[in-house]
N, C-alpha and C positions, 0 to 999 in steps of 0.2 A: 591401796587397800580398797576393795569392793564394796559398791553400797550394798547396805541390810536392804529387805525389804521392805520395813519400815520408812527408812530415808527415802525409797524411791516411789512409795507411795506419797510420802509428805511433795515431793517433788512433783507430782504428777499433780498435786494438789491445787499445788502454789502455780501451776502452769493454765491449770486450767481457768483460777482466778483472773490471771492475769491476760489473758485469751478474754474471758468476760470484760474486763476493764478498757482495754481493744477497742473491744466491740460496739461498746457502750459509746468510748469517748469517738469511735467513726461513726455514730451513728448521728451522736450531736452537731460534730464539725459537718453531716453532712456529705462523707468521702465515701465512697466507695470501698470495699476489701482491696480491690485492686489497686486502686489508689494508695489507699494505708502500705499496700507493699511497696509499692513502688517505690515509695516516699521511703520507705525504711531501707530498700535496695541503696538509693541514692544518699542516704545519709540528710536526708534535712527533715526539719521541724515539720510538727502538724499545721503550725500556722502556715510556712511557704507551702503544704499543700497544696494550704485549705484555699490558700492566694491559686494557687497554680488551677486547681477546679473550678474557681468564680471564673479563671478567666483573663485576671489581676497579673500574668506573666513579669511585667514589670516592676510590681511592688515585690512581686518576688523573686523576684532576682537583687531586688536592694535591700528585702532585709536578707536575707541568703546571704549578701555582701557582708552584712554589718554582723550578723551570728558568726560567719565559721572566715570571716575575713578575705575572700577570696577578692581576685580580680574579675572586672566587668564579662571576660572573655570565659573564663570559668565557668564562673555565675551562670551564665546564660547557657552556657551549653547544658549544666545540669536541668536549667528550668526545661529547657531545650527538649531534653531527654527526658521529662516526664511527661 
């Protein structure tokens, strides 16, 4: 079933909020856009970004460990990759 017009305005809505909210919270943590993608390419939290930007590569990669369970070799290669 195809959306109305309506539905794809409310969606364009809700998109663009949510793009605001983004923005807002990279702006707090202090990340960069590029960063915030990246971060979302890779699949981890804003904290192991936020770790990965300070600098902190090793804190993040332990909590990286402890969120998404992964092994040390893993871990690291994602930190790695950001």
């Amino acid at each position: 079933m195809p959306l109305s017009r309506s539905d794809v305005a409310s969606l364009e809505r809700r998109l663009r909020r949510v793009e605001g909210l983004l923005t807002a919270l990279a702006r707090r943590l202090e990340l960069t856009p590029e960063e915030i993608e990246e971060a979302t390419r890779a699949n981890v939290s804003a904290e192991v970004a936020q770790l990965v930007s300070a600098g902190r590569k090793i804190m993040a990669i332990k909590i990286l460990r402890e969120q998404e369970g992964l092994g040390l070799a893993e871990a690291k290669r994602i930190i790695d990759e950001l």
